[in-house]
N, C-alpha and C positions, 0 to 999 in steps of 0.2 A: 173261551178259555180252554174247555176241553181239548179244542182244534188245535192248540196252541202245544198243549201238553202230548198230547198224540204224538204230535212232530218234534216234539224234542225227545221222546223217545225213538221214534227214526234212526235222529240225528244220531243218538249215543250208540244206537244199533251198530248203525254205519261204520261209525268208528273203531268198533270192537272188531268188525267182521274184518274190515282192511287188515291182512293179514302178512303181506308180501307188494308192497308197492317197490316196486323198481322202475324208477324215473331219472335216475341219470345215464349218458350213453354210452354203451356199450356193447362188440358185437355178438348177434346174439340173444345175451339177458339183457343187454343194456345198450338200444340202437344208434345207428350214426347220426350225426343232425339231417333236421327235414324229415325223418320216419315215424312210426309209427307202434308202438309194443300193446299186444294184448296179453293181461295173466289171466287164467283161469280158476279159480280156486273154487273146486266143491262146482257148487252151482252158479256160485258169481263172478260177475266180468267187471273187467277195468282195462280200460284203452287210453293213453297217454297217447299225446301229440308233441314233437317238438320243433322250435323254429330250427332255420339252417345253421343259427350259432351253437347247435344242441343244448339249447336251455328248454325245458319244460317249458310246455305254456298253456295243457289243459289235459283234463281228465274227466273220462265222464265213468261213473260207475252203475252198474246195476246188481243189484243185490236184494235180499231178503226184506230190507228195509227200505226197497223203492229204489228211485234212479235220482243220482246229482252229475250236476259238470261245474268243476272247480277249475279257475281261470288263473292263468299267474299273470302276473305283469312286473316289471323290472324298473328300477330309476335309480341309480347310482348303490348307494347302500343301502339300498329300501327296497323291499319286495313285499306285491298285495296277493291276497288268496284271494279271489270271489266264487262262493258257493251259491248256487242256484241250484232249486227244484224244479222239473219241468210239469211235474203233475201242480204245481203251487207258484202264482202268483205274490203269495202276500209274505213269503219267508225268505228273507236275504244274508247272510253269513259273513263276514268279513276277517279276514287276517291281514292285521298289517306287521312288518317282521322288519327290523335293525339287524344291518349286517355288517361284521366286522372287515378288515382289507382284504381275508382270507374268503370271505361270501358264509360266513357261519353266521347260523343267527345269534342275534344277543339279547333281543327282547323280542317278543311278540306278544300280539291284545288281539283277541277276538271279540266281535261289535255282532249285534244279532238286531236285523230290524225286521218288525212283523208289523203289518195292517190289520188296526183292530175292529171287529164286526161294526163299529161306526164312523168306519172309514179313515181315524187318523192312523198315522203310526207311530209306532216307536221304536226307537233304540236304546239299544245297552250294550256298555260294556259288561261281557258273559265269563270272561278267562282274562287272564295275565302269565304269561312265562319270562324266567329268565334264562343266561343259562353262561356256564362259564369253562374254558378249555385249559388243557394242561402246553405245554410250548411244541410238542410235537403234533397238537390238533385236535386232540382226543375231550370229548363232552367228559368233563368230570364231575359236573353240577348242574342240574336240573331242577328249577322247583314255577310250582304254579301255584296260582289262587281262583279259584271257581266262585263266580257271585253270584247271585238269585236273579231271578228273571220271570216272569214278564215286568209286571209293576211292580212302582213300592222303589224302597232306595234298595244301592246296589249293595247289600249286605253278603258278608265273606263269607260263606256254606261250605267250602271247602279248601285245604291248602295240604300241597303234597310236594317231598325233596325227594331227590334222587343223587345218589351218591355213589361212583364207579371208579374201579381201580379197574388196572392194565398188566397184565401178563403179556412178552412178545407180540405188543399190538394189540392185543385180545381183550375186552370187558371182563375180566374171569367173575366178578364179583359187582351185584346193582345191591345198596342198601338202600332201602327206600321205609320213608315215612309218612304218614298218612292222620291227620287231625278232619274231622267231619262236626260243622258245628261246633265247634270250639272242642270237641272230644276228640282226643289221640287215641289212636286206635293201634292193637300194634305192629310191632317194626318187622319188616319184610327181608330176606335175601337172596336174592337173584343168585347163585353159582352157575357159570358157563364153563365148559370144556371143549376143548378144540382139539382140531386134528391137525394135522401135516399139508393138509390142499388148500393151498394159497382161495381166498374167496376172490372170485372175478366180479364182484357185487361191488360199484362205488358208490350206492347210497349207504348211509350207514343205521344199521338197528333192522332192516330189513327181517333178520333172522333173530335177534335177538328179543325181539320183540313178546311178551308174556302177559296174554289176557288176561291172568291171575295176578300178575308182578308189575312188573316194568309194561306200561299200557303205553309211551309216549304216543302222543298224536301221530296217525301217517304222514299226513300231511306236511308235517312238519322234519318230517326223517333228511330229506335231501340237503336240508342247511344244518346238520348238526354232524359238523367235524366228520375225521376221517373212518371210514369204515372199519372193520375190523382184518386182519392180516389175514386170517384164516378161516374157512367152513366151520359152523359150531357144529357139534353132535352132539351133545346129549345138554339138557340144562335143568337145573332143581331147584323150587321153588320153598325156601324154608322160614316157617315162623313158630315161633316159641309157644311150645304147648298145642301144637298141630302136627299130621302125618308132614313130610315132606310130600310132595307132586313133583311129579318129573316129567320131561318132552324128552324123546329121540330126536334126532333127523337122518335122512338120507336123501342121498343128489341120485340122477339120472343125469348124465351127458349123451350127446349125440358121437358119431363117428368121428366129428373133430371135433374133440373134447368142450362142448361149447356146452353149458349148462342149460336143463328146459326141462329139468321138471325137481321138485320138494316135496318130499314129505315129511310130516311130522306124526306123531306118535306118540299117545299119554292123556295126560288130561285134556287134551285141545288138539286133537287131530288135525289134519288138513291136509289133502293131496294139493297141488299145484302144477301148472303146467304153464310155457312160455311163448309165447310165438311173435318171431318178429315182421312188420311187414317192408320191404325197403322201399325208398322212392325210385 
């Protein structure tokens, strides 16, 4: 059980650290089909592979919390995640994700099976999302339920909404709510401000992204509606009866204005760099 707990603290590692997934293509930050994208962030890597139709179809990471390679697979309006450890035989991940005409998701379940020191395994359902869009594209509703895990029934420990309005294309505003244990905890808001420089980024949240705030899963950024219009720059994380926290940003582009490097600034730093490889 310790071994068990270990690794799901990993796992949450992992996810907090993904900072900067960009996995749809584009040249550049986001390559043509058939290549290959590595980011840098800080000390950790993440190298996306895509088939020749430029869909995703795996990632492996290496980071503070060990290495994974998350697998996508494709069938009509369904799309699977499979996460594997390669230091760990006995812990397996799964996402399965409903997609609407447009390839957004509309639901997704993550499934967790482990082998227990006497050989059987099990699974569980660990998460539930759903998620719902306004007519031009844009996520306006997010919410999830997190259940207990290992054994024991699958009881609700956590449930959290997210709620976004649009400025010229833009998220200006994540109101987000957060209940732990049946306790509401309280209410969150995301402010975003943007600039004038069209974002060449088609995954969306990419940037928006707020280890404090708005955490959505990386994993799950590429199926959720259209990205944002423009480069964010600065974003403040406000709750009642607390300081605000605030992030900068700023871009590096190369001689043809092609973006390859991020930095952020504030409460959660992070340099980034991009490099694409072509076939």
């Amino acid at each position: 059980m310790k071994q068990t707990t270990n690794t799901m603290t990993k796992v949450a590692m992992l996810f907090v650290a993904m900072t900067l997934l960009c996995i749809t293509c584009q040249q550049r930050v986001e390559p043509a089909s058939g290549c290959r994208l590595t980011i840098n962030e800080n000390t950790d890597t993440y190298v996306y592979q895509f088939d020749e139709a430029g869909k995703l179809t795996a990632i492996h990471t290496s980071t503070a919390g060990g290495e994974a390679d998350f697998r996508y697979t494709y069938q009509g309006n369904k799309a699977t995640i499979d996460v594997t450890y390669p230091t760990s035989t006995w812990l397996r991940i799964t996402y399965d994700l409903s997609l609407n005409p447009d390839g957004y998701a509309v639901t997704a379940q993550q499934t967790m099976c482990n082998q227990l020191a006497d050989g059987t395994r099990h699974e569980s359902v660990t998460a539930t999302h759903t998620f719902a869009y306004d007519a031009q594209g844009y996520l306006i509703d997010h919410q999830a339920d997190e259940f207990s895990y290992p054994l024991g029934a699958a009881t609700l420990t956590r449930h959290s909404e997210a709620h976004l309005t649009y400025q010229n294309g833009n998220p200006v505003t994540i109101d987000m709510e957060l209940s732990s244990s049946g306790t509401a905890q309280p209410a969150r808001t995301i402010v975003n401000r943007y600039g004038q420089q069209a974002n060449p980024l088609k995954t969306p949240f990419l940037l928006e992204f707020n280890p404090f705030g708005f955490s959505i899963s990386r994993y799950l950024q590429p199926f959720l509606g259209k990205p944002a219009q423009h480069l964010l720059t600065a974003s403040d994380n406000q709750q009642a009866g607390r300081p605000t926290t605030s992030t900068a940003y700023t871009y590096q582009f190369d001689p043809g204005k092609n973006l390859i490097g991020v930095n952020r600034t504030g409460v959660y730093s992070i340099n980034s760099s991009l490099d694409n490889i072509w076939p």
